[in-house]
C-alpha positions as CSV (number, residue, x, y, z in Angstrom):
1,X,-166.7,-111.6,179.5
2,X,-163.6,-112.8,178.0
3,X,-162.1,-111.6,175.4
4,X,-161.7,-112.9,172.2
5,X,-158.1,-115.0,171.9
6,X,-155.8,-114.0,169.4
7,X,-154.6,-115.2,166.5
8,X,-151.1,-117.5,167.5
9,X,-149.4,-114.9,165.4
10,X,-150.5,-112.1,167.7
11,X,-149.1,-113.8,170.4
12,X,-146.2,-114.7,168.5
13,X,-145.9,-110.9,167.9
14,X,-146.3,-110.5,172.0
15,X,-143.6,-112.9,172.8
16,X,-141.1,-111.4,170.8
17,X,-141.8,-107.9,171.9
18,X,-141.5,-109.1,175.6
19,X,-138.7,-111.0,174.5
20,X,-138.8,-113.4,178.2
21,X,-141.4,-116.6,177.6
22,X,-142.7,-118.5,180.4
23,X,-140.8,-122.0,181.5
24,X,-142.5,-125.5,182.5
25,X,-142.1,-124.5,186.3
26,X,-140.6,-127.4,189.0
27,X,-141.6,-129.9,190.2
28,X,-140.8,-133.1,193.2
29,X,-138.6,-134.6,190.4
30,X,-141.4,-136.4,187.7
31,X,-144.6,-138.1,188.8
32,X,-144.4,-141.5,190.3
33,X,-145.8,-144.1,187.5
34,X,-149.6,-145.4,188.4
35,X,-150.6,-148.6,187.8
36,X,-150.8,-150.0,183.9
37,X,-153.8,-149.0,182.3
38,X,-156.6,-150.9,183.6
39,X,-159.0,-150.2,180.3
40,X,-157.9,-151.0,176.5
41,X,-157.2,-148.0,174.6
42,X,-160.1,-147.3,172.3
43,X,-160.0,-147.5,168.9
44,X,-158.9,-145.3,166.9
45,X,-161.0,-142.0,166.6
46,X,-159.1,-140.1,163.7
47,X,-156.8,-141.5,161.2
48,X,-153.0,-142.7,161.6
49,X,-152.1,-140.5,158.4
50,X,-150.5,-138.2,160.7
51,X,-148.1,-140.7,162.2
52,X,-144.2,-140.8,161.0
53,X,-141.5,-142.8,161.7
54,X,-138.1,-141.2,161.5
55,X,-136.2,-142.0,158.2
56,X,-133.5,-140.9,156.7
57,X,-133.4,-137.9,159.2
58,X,-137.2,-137.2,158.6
59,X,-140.5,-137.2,160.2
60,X,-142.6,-136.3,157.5
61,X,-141.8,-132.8,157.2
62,X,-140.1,-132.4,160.7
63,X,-136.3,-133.2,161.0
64,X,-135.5,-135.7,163.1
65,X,-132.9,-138.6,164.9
66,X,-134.0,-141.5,167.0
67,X,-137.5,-140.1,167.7
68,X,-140.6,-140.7,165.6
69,X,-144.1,-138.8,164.9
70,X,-147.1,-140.4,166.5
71,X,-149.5,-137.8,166.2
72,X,-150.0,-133.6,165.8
73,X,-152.9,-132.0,166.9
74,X,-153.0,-128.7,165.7
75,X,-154.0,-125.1,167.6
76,X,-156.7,-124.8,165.4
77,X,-158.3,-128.7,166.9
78,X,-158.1,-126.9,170.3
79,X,-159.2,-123.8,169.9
80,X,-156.7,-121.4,168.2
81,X,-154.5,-118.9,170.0
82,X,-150.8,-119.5,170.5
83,X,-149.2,-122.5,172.5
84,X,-147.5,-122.2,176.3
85,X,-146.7,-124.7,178.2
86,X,-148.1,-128.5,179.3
87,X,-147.7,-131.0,181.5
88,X,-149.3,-134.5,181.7
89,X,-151.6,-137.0,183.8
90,X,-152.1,-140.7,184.0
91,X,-155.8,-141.9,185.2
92,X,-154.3,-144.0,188.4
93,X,-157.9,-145.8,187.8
94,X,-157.8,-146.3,184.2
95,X,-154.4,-145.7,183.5
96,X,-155.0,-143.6,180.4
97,X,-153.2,-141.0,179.6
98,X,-153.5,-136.9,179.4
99,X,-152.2,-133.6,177.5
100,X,-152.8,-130.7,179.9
101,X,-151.4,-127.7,176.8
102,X,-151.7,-124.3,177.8
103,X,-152.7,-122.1,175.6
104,X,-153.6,-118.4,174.6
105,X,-156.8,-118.6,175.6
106,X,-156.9,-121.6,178.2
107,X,-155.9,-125.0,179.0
108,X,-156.7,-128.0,176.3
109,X,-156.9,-131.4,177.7
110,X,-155.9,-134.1,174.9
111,X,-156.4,-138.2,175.7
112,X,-153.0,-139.3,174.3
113,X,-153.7,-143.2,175.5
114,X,-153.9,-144.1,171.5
115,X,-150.9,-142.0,170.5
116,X,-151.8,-141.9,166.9
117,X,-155.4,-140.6,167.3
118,X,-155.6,-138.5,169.7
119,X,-159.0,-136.8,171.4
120,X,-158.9,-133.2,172.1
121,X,-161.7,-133.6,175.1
122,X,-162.6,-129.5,175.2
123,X,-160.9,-126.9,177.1
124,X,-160.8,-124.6,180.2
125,X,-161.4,-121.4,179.5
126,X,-159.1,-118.5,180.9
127,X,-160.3,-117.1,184.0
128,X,-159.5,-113.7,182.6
129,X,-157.7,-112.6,179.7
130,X,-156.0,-114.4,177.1
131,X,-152.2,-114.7,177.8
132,X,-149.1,-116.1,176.0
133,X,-147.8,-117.5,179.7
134,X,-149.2,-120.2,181.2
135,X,-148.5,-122.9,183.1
136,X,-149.8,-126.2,184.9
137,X,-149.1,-128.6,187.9
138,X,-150.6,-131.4,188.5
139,X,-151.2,-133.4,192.3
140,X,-153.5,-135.8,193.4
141,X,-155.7,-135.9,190.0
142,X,-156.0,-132.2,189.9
143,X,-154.1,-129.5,187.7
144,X,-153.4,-126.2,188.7
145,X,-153.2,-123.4,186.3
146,X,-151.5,-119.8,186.4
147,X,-151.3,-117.1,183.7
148,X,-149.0,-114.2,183.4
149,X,-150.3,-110.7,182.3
150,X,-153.7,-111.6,182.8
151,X,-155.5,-110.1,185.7
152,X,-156.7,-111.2,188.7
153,X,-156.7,-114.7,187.3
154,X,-155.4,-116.5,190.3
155,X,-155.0,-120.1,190.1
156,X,-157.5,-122.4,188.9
157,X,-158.4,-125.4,190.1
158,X,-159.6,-128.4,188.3
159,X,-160.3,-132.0,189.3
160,X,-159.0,-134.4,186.1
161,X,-161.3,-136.6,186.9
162,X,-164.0,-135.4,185.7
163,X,-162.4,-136.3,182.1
164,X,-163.5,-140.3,182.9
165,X,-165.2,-141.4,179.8
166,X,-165.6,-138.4,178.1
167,X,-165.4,-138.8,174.2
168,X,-165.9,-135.8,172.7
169,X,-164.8,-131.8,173.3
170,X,-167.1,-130.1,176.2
171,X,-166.5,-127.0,178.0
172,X,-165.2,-127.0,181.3
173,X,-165.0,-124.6,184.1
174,X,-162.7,-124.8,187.0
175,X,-163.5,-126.2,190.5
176,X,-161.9,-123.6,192.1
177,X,-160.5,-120.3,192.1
178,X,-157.5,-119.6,194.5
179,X,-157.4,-116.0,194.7
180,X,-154.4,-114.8,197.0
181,X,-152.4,-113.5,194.1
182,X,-153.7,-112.1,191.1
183,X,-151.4,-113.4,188.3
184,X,-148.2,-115.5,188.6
185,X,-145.5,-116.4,185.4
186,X,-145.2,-119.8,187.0
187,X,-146.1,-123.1,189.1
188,X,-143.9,-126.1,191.2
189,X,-145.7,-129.1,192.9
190,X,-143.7,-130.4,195.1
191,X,-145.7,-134.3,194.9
192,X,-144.3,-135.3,198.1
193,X,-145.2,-133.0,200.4
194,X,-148.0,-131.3,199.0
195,X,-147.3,-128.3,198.2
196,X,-147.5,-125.8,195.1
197,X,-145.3,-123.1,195.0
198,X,-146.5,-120.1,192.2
199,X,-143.4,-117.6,191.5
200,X,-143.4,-114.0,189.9
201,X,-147.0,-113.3,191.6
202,X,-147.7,-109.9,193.1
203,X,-146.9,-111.3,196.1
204,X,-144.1,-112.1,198.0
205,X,-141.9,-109.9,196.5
206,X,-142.5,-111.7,193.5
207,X,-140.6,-114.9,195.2
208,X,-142.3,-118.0,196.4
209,X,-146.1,-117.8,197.4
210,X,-146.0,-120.8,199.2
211,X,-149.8,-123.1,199.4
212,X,-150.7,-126.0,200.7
213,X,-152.4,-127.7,198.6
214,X,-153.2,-131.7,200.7
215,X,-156.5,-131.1,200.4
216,X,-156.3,-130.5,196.1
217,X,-159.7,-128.8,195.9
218,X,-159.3,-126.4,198.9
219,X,-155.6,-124.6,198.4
220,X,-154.6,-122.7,201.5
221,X,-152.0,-120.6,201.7
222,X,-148.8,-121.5,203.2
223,X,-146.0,-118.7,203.3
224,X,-143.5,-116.7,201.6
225,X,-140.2,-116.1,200.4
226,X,-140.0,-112.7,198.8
227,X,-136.2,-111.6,198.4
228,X,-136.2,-111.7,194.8
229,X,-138.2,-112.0,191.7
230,X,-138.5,-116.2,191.0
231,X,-138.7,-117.3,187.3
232,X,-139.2,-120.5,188.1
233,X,-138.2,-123.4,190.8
234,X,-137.9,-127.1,191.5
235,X,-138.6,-127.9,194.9
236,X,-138.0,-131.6,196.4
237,X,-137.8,-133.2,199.6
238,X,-134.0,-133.2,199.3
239,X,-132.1,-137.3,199.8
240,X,-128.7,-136.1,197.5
241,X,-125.4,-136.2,199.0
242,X,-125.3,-133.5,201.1
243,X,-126.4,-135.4,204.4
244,X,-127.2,-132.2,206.5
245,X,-130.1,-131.5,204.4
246,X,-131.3,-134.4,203.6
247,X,-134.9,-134.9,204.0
248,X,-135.8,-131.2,204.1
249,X,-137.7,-129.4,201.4
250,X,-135.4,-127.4,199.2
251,X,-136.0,-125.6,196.6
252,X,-133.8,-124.8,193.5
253,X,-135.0,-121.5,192.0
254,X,-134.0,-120.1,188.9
255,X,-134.0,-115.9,189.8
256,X,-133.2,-114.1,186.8
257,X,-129.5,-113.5,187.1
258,X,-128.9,-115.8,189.7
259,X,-129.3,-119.4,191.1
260,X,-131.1,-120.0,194.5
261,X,-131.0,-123.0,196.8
262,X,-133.4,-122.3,199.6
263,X,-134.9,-124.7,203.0
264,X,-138.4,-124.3,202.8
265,X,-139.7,-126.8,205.2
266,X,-140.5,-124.5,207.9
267,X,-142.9,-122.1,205.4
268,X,-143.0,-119.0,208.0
269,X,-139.5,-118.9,208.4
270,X,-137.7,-120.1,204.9
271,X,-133.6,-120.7,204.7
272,X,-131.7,-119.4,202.1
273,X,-128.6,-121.4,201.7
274,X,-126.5,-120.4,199.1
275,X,-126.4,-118.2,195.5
276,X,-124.7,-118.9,193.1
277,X,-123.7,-117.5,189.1
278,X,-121.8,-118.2,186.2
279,X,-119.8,-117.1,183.5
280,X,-121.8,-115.6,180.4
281,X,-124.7,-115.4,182.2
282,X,-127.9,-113.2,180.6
283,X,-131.0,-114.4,182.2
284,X,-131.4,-117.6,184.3
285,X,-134.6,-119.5,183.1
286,X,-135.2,-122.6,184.2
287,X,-133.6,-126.0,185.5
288,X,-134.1,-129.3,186.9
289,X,-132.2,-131.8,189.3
290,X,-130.5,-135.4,188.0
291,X,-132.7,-138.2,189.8
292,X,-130.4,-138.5,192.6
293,X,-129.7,-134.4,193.6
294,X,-126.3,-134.4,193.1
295,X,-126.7,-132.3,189.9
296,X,-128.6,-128.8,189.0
297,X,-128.8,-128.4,184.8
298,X,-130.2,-125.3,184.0
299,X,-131.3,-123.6,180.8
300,X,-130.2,-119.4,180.5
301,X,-132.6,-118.6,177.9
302,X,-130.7,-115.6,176.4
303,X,-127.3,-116.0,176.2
304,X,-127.2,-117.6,172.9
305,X,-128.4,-114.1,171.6
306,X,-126.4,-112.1,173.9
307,X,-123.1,-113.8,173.9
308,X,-123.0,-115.9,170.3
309,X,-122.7,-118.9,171.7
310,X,-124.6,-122.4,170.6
311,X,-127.6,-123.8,172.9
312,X,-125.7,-124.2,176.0
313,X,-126.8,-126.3,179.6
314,X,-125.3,-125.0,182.4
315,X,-124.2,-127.6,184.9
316,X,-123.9,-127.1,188.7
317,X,-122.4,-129.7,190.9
318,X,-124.8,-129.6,194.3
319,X,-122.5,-131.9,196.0
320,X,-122.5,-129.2,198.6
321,X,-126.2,-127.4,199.1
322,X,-124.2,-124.2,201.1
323,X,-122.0,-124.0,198.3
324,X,-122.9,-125.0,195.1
325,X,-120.1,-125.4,192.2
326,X,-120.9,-124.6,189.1
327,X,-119.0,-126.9,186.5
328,X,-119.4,-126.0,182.7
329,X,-121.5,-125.0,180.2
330,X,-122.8,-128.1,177.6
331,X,-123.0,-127.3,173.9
332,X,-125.4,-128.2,171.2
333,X,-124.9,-128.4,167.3
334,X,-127.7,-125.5,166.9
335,X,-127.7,-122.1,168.2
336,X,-131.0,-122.2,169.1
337,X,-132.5,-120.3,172.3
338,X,-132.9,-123.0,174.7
339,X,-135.7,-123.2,177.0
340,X,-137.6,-125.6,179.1
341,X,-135.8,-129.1,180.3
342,X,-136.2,-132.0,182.2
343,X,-135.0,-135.3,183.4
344,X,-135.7,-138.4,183.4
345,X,-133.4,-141.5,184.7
346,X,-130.5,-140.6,182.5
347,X,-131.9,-138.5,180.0
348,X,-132.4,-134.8,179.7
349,X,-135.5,-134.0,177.8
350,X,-135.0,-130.0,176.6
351,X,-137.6,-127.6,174.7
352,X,-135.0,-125.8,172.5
353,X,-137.7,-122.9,170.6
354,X,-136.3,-123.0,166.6
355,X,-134.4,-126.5,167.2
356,X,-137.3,-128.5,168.6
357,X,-137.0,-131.2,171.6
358,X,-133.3,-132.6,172.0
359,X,-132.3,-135.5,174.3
360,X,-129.3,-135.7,176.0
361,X,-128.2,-138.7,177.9
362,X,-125.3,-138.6,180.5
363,X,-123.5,-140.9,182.8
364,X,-120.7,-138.8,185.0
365,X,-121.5,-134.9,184.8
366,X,-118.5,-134.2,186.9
367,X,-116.3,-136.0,184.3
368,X,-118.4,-133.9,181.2
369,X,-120.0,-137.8,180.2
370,X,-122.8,-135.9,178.4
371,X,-124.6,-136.0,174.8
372,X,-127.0,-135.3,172.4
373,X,-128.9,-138.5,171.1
374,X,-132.1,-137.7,169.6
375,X,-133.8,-135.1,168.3
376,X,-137.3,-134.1,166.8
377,X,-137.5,-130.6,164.9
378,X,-140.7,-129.1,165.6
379,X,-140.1,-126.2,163.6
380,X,-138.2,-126.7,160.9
381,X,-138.1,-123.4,159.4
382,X,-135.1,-123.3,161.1
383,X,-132.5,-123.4,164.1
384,X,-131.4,-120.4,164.7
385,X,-131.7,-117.8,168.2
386,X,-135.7,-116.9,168.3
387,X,-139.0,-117.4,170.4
388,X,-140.6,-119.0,168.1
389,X,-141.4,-123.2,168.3
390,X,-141.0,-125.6,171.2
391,X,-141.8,-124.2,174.4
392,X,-142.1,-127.4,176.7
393,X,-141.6,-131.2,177.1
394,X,-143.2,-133.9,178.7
395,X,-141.3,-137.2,179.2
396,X,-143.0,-138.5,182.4
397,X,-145.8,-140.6,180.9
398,X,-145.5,-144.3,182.1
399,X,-146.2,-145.3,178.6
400,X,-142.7,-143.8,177.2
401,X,-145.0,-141.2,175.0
402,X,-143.3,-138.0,175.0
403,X,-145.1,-134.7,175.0
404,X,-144.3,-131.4,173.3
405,X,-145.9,-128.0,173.1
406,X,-144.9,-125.9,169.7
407,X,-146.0,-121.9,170.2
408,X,-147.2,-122.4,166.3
409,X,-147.5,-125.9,165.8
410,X,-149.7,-127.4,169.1
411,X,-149.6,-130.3,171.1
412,X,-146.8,-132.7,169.1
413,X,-147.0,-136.7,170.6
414,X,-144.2,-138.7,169.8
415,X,-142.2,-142.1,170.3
416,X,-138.3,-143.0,171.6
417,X,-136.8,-146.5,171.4
C-alpha cells in the first residue's frame, strides 16, 4: 500500500536536509508545435479571480516584470504534498493543452487550454513511496515518470490520451511499469530518435540507462554509459557547427562537478568526447543547448551558497564538441539558487527557487549579448540562496502559456507579450 504523502512542509524539511533537488532533465531541444487546437476551449470551469496582470511590478501578491498571472492552482487542488518538477503536452488531435506537475505523492495532470480556469483532471499515483524528486518526459502522447529515493519504482508509463474529454478529477494508474532500474533522479527524451535516457539509476554506474522507447507503451532497454554518476542530460541528434558530428546523437550531461559531451548513437558502444569545468564550480545541475548547438548554458545549483556570488549561468561555447570552451559566467540581480532552465528561440526560461522564473533573451553569447527581461516571483517571501520555490519551467506550449512548478505554491500558469 502506499504510504500516506506528506505534508509540502515535510518535504520541504527533506529537501533542505538533502540539500541537492531534482532538475527538469533534457530533452531533443522543445517539442515540435502540433497542429492549432482543433476544439474551442471550454468555458470557463472556475473563476478568473485568480488571474493578474502585471502592474506596477505586481501580480497580485507575486512580484513581477513583463509577465502576467493567468491562473494558480494550488497543491492542496491536487492532492497535497510538495511540488517537483513538470513538463507539458499538446493533444496533436485536439490541440488542447496539459500540465504534467510532479509531485510528492505522484503526477497531477492539469488542462491549461483556458489559462484562467484551469481543470485539475486527477492524478497518478506513485508507484511506491512518496518522494520530493520527480520527473517527466513526454514522446509520442505518452509521459514517462521517475522518482528518486523511492523504491523499486521504475518508470511509469502512461498514455495521455486517455485524458480526451475528461472533465473532472479521476484516478489513474499507469500503462506500464518499466522495471530495469529501480529508482532514477532523472529523465531525457530525445523526440527525434526515440529514445529516453533515465540518469542517477542503480544502474549503469549511475550514468545513462539508455531505452528505446519507439514503441511508447513497450520501453526496451537500449544500453549504457556508466563512468560517472549523471544529474541530468540533454541529448539531440546533433546539426551545430561542429560538422564531424553532425547528425549523431549527443548528449550533453550535467555530472556533478563536471560537464560531459558524449556520442551515443551506437548505444552498445557510447563515445565520450570531451569534459570540461569551470571556475567556481560547486555542483553542476542542469543545462540546455541554444536552438542552433552552438551554445551549452548551464545552471551550477550551489555556488551561489558556496562562493557568494549572485544567480549565475554558465556559458560554454560548443563550437568545437572535442573541446568545448567555456566562456563566462552570466549574472542576475538576486542571489538566488538557480535551478532548472531552458530555451526557447532566443529566450532562456530559468527556475531560480526564492527568485521565481526569470527570462533572459540573448543575441551573440560569444560577444556576452545577454539579459534579463522578465520576471515572475513565485515566492515572494524573498530572493535570497534556499530550496525553497520554483523548481521548473515550461515554455514549450504552442499557445505561448508558460508553465511553472513552485515546491510550496503548485502549478503557477502564466502569460508573456
Amino acid at each position: 500500500m502506499t504510504a500516506a504523502p506528506p505534508t509540502w512542509a515535510a518535504a520541504a524539511a527533506i529537501l533542505a536536509v538533502v540539500l541537492l533537488c531534482a532538475c527538469g532533465g533534457g530533452g531533443g531541444g522543445g517539442p515540435s508545435a502540433p497542429p492549432a487546437a482543433a476544439d474551442p476551449a471550454p468555458p470557463p470551469t472556475a473563476s478568473d479571480a485568480g488571474a493578474r496582470s502585471c502592474a506596477n511590478g505586481r501580480a497580485g501578491e507575486f512580484p513581477c516584470a513583463g509577465i502576467s498571472l493567468q491562473s494558480r492552482v494550488p497543491l492542496e487542488d491536487m492532492g497535497d504534498g510538495a511540488g517537483s518538477d513538470l513538463w507539458g503536452w499538446t493533444d496533436p488531435a485536439t490541440g488542447r493543452e496539459y500540465a504534467l506537475m510532479g509531485m510528492t505523492d505522484g503526477t497531477a495532470f492539469v488542462d491549461v487550454s483556458a489559462p484562467r480556469s484551469p481543470m485539475f483532471l486527477g492524478r497518478l499515483p506513485t508507484h511506491t513511496t512518496p518522494s520530493p524528486w520527480r520527473d517527466i518526459k513526454v514522446y509520442r502522447n505518452h509521459a514517462y515518470i521517475v522518482a528518486d529515493s523511492a523504491g523499486p519504482h521504475g518508470m511509469q508509463v502512461f498514455d495521455l490520451t486517455r485524458l480526451r474529454g475528461v472533465s473532472a478529477a479521476q484516478a489513474w494508474e499507469a500503462d506500464v511499469i518499466y522495471g530495469d532500474f529501480a529508482d532514477a533522479h532523472n529523465l531525457a527524451v530525445n523526440e527525434r530518435t526515440g529514445f529516453a535516457y533515465a540518469v542517477s539509476t542503480d544502474t549503469c554506474g549511475h550514468g545513462l540507462h539508455m531505452i528505446d522507447v519507439g514503441t511508447p507503451n513497450n520501453p526496451m532497454f537500449a544500453g549504457c554509459h556508466g563512468t560517472v554518476r549523471t544529474h541530468d542530460t540533454q541529448c539531440v541528434l546533433y546539426h551545430g557547427p561542429d560538422a564531424e558530428h553532425r547528425e549523431r546523437e549527443i548528449c550533453f550531461s550535467s555530472n556533478e562537478d563536471h560537464v560531459e559531451v558524449v556520442d551515443v548513437t551506437d548505444k552498445s558502444a557510447p563515445l565520450p568526447l570531451a569534459s570540461t569545468t569551470y571556475p567556481q564550480l560547486a555542483y553542476v545541475h542542469q543545462g540546455w543547448l541554444t536552438e542552433d548547438h552552438r551554445f551549452f548554458l548551464l545552471g551550477d545549483e550551489l555556488d551561489e551558497r558556496d562562493y557568494a556570488v549572485p544567480t549565475r549561468t554558465h556559458v560554454f561555447d560548443m563550437a568545437d564538441l572535442d573541446a568545448p570552451a567555456y566562456l563566462y559566467a552570466h549574472e542576475l540581480g538576486t542571489a538566488a539558487t538557480d535551478h532548472n532552465l531552458y530555451v526557447l528561440g532566443s529566450r532562456v526560461f530559468e527556475a531560480n527557487y526564492r527568485s521565481g522564473m526569470r527570462v533572459l533573451e540573448f543575441a551573440d553569447l560569444g560577444e556576452r549579448e545577454i539579459r534579463e527581461v522578465a520576471f515572475f516571483d513565485t515566492f515572494p517571501e524573498g530572493d535570497g540562496v534556499g530550496l525553497e520555490g520554483a523548481w521548473s519551467v515550461y515554455p514549450y506550449l504552442p499557445s505561448g502559456t508558460i508553465l511553472v512548478s513552485d515546491i510550496q505554491g503548485g502549478l503557477f500558469v502564466l502569460s508573456m507579450p
